[in-house]
C-alpha positions as a printed Julia matrix, in Angstrom:
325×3 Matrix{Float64}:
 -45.22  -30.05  -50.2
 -45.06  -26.44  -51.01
 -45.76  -25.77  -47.49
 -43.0   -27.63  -46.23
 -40.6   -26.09  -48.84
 -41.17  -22.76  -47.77
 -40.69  -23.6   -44.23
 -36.86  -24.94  -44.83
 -35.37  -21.94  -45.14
 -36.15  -19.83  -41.83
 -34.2   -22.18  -39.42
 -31.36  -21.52  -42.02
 -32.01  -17.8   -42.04
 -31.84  -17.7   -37.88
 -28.98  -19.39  -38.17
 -27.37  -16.53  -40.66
 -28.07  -14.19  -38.74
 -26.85  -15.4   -35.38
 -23.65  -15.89  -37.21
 -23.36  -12.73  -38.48
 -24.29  -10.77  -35.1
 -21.55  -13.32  -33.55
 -18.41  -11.98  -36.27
 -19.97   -8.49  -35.87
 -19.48   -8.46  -32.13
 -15.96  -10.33  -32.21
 -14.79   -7.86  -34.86
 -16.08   -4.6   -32.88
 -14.94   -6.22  -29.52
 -12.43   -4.21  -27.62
 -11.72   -5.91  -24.52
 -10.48   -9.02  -25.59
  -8.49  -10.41  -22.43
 -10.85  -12.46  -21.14
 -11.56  -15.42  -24.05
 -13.28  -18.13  -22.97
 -12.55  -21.87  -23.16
 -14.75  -23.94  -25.37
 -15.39  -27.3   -24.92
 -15.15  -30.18  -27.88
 -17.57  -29.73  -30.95
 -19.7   -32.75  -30.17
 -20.34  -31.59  -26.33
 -23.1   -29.76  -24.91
 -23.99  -26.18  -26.69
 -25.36  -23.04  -25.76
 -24.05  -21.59  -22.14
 -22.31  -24.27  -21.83
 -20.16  -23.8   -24.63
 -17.76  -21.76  -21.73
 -15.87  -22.51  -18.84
 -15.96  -20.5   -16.19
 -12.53  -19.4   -14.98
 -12.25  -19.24  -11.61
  -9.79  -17.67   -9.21
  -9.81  -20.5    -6.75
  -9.19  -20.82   -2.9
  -6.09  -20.78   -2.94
  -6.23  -16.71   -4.43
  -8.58  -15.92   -1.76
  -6.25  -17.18    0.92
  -3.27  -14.98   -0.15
  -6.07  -11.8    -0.45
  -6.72  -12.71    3.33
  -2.86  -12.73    3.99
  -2.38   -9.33    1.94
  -5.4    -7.88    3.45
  -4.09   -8.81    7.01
  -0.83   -7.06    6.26
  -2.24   -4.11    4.89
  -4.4    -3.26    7.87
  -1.3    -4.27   10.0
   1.01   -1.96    8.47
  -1.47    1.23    8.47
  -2.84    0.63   11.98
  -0.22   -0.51   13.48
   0.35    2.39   15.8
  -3.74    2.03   17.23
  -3.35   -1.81   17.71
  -2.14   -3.39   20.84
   1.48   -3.88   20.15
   4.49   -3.56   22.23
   6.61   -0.54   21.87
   8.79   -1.93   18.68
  11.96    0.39   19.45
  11.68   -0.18   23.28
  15.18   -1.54   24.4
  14.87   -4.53   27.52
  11.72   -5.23   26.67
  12.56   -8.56   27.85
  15.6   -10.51   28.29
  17.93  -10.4    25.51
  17.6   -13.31   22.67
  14.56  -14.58   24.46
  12.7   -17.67   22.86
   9.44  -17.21   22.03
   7.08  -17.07   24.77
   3.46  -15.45   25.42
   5.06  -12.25   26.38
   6.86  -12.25   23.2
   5.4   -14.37   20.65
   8.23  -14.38   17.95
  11.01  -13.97   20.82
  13.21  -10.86   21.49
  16.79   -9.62   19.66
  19.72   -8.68   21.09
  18.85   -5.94   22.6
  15.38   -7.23   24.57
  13.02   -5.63   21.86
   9.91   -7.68   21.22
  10.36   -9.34   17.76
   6.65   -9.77   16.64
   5.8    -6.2    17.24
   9.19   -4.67   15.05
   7.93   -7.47   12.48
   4.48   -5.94   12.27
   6.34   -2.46   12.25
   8.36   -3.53    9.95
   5.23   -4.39    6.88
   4.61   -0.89    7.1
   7.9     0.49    5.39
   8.38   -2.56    3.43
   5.06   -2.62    1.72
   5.4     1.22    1.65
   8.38    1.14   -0.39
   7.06   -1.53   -2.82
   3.59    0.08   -3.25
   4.85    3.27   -4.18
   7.78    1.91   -6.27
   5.33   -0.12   -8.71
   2.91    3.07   -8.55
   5.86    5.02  -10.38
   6.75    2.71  -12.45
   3.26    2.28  -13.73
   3.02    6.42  -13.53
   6.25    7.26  -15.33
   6.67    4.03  -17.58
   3.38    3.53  -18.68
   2.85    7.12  -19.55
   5.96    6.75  -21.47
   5.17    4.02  -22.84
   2.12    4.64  -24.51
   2.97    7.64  -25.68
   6.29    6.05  -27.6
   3.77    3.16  -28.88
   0.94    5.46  -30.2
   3.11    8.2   -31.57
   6.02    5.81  -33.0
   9.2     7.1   -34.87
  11.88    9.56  -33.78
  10.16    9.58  -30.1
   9.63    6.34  -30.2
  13.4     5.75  -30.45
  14.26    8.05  -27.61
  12.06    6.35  -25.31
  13.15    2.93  -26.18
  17.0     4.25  -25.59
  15.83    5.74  -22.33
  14.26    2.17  -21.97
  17.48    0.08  -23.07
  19.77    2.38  -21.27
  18.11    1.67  -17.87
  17.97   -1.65  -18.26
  21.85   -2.1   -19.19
  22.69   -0.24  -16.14
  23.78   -2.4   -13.31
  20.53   -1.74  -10.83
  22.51   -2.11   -7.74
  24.74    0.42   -9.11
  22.28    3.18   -9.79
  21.05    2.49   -6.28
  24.19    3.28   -4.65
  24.49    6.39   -6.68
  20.98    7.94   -5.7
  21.32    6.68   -2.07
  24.39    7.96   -1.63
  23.97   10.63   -3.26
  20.73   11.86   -1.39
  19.2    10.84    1.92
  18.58    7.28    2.61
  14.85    8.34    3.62
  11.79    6.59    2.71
  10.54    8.75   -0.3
  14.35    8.69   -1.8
  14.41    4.63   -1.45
  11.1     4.01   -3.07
  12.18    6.41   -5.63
  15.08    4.73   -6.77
  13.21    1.35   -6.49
  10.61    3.12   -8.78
  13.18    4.43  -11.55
  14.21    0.48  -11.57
  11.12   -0.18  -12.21
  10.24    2.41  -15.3
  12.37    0.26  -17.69
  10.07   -2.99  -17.83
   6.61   -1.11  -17.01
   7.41    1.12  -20.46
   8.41   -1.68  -22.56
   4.85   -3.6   -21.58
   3.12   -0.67  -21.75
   4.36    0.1   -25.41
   3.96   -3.12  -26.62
   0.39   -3.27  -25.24
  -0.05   -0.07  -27.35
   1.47   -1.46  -30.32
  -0.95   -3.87  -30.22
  -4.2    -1.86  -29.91
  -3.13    1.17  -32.13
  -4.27   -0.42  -35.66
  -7.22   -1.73  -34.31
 -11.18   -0.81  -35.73
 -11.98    1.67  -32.69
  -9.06    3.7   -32.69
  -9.11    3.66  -36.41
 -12.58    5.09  -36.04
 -11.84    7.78  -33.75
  -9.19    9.43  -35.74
 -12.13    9.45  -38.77
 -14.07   11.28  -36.67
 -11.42   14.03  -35.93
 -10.94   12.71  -32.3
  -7.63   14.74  -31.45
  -4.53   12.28  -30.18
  -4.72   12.69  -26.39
  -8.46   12.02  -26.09
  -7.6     8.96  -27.84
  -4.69    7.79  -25.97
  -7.06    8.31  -22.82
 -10.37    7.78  -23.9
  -9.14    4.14  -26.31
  -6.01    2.86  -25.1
  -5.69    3.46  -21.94
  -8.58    1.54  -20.52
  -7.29   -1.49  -23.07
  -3.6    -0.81  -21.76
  -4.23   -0.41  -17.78
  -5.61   -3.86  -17.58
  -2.41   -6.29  -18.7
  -0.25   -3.46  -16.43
  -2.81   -3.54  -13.5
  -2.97   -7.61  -13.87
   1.01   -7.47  -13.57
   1.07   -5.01  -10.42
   1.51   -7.34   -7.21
   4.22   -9.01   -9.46
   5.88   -5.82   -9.45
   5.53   -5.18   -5.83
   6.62   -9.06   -4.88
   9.82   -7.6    -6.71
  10.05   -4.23   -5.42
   9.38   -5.87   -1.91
  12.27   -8.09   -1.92
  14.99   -5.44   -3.86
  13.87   -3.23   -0.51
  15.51   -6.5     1.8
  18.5    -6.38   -0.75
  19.2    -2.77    0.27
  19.04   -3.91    3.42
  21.69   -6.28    2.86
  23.81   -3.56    1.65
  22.79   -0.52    4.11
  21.0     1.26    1.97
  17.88    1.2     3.07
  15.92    3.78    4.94
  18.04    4.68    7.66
  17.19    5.64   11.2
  16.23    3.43   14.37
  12.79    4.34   14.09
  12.64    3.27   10.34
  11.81   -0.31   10.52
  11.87   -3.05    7.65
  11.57   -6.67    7.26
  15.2    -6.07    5.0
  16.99   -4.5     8.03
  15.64   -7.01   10.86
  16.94  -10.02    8.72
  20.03   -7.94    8.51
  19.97   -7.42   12.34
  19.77  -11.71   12.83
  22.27  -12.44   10.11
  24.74  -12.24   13.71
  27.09  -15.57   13.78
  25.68  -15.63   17.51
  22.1   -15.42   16.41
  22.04  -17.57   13.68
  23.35  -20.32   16.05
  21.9   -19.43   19.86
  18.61  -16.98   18.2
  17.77  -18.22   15.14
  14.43  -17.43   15.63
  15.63  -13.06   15.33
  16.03  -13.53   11.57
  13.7   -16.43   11.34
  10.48  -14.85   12.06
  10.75  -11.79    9.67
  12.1   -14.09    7.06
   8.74  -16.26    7.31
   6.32  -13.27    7.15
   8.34  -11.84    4.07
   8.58  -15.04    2.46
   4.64  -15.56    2.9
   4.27  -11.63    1.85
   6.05  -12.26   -1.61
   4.7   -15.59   -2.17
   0.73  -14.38   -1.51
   1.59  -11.14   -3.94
   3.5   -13.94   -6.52
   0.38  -15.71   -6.5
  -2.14  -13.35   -6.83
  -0.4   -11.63   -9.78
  -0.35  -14.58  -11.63
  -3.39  -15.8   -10.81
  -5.08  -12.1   -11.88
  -2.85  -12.63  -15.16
  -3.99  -15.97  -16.05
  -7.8   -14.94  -15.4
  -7.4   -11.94  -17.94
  -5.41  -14.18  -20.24
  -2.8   -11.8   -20.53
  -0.42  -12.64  -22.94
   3.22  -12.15  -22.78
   4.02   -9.78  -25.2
   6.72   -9.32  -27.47
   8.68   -6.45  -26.91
C-alpha cells in the first residue's frame, strides 16, 4: 500500500509540468498568427489535437496563373510573339484565327501579343504601387504606433487627410501635373495606397507594443530603432505581406480606371490591359469585334481574381485578423 501511494503522485507531477511549459511557451510566444484549430475535448489527443490548414488547389492554380504572367510580362520581348505595335499585321478586326489567336484591332495589330505586352506595364504599375505603399505607409506607420502622441497625431492627419481626398482627383492633379510616364503613374497609384497600408501597419503596432518581448528589450536598454526593427517589424511585415496581392488586385484595376480616363502611361509603345479595353470600348467593336476588348478583359479579370484569391487565402492561413483601426 505504501508503495502504491507513493507512486500516485508522479503521473500528476508530469502532468504539472507539461502544463506549465505549455502557459510558459504561449505567454513568451511572439508569432501568434498562425493558431491552430482544436478538435472537441472528447476526440483524439496528442498531434492530433490540430488541424492542418491547408492552402488548397485551388491557391496553387492561381500561383500557376500569376507565375505564368510574371514570366510573360518580363520575357516578353525574348519569347516568340508578334511585333505588338506592328500596324496590318493582319486584316483589320480579324476573328480569331491561328495566325492571331485572340484576333486583330482596328488597325491589323495582333491582339494576343499587345495582351501579353500589355501584363508587363499593368503588373508593373501595381507591383511597384503596393511596394510604396508598404515602403512609405508602413514605415509611417509603425513609427506613429510605437512612438504614439503628438507624432502619432500628425501621421494619423496625414492618414485621414489622404483618405478624404477624392482619389481620382489627386490623380488628375499629379498626372497632369507631371508626365503621364510609368514611374509618375505608379507613383500616384502608390501615394493612394500609403493611407490604408499606415493605418494597418499602426494598428498592427499598437497591438505588439505592450507585449512581454518588447517590454523586455527596453529593460535591457535596447535603444528604440533596434526595437522597432529587431521586435516589431518581423511581427508587423507578416499581416502587411499576407495583405500584398490584395493590394496589387487593387492597384491593378485603378491602373484600367486611368485608362478609362487617359491618364495612364501615355505613348504607343506603352501598352496596358487599361488602354486596350479602352481601345475596344468602339460602338463598332463592341458590336462587329467584340472579341478587341474581350480578350484583355478575360486575362485581367483572371489576373485580379488569381491575386484576390491568393491574398485571402495567404490571410486566412496566417489568421490575420482584421484590425481595428
Amino acid at each position: 500500500m505504501n508503495g502504491e501511494d507513493q507512486a500516485t503522485p508522479k503521473p500528476r507531477a508530469s502532468r504539472d509540468q507539461r502544463a506549465s511549459r505549455q502557459r510558459l511557451l504561449w505567454r513568451f510566444r511572439i508569432l501568434r498568427l498562425v493558431r491552430p484549430t482544436r478538435v472537441p475535448d472528447d476526440g483524439p489527443t496528442g498531434d492530433e489535437d490540430t488541424v492542418r490548414r491547408r492552402l488548397g488547389p485551388a491557391f496553387w492554380l492561381a500561383v500557376v496563373w500569376l507565375s505564368i504572367m510574371a514570366f510573360v510580362a518580363v520575357f516578353a520581348p525574348l519569347l516568340p510573339i508578334a511585333d505588338p505595335t506592328k500596324v496590318a499585321y493582319s486584316g483589320p478586326r480579324e476573328s480569331p484565327s491561328f495566325d492571331a489567336w485572340f484576333g486583330t484591332d482596328a488597325l491589323g495589330r495582333d491582339v494576343f501579343a499587345r495582351t501579353m505586352y500589355g501584363a508587363r506595364i499593368s503588373l508593373a504599375v501595381g507591383g511597384f504601387a503596393i511596394v510604396f505603399g508598404m515602403a512609405v505607409g508602413g514605415a509611417l506607420g509603425i513609427v506613429a504606433g510605437y512612438f504614439r502622441g503628438r507624432l502619432d497625431q500628425a501621421v494619423g492627419f496625414l492618414f485621414f487627410v489622404l483618405l478624404s481626398f477624392p482619389a481620382l482627383v489627386l490623380a488628375i492633379l499629379i498626372t497632369a501635373t507631371l508626365e503621364r510616364s510609368l514611374l509618375v503613374v505608379s507613383l500616384t497609384i502608390g501615394i493612394l495606397s500609403v493611407a490604408p497600408v499606415g493605418l494597418l501597419a499602426r494598428a498592427s503596432t499598437l497591438v505588439y507594443a505592450e507585449r512581454e518581448f518588447v517590454a523586455a528589450a527596453r529593460v535591457l536598454g535596447a535603444r528604440h530603432g533596434r526595437i522597432i526593427v529587431r521586435e516589431l517589424l518581423p511581427n508587423v511585415v507578416i499581416p502587411m505581406g499576407a495583405l500584398t496581392l490584395l493590394g496589387m488586385a487593387i492597384a491593378v484595376v485603378a491602373e484600367g480606371s486611368l485608362a478609362f480616363l487617359g491618364l495612364s502611361v501615355a505613348g504607343d509603345d506603352a501598352i496596358s490591359w487599361g488602354k486596350m479595353i479602352v481601345d475596344g470600348a468602339g460602338l463598332r467593336d463592341l458590336q462587329n469585334a467584340t472579341h478587341v476588348a474581350m480578350f484583355p478583359v478575360v486575362v485581367m479579370f483572371v489576373t485580379v481574381l488569381s491575386l484576390n484569391f491568393a491574398g485571402d487565402r495567404i490571410r486566412q492561413y496566417f489568421d490575420v485578423k482584421e484590425l481595428a483601426f
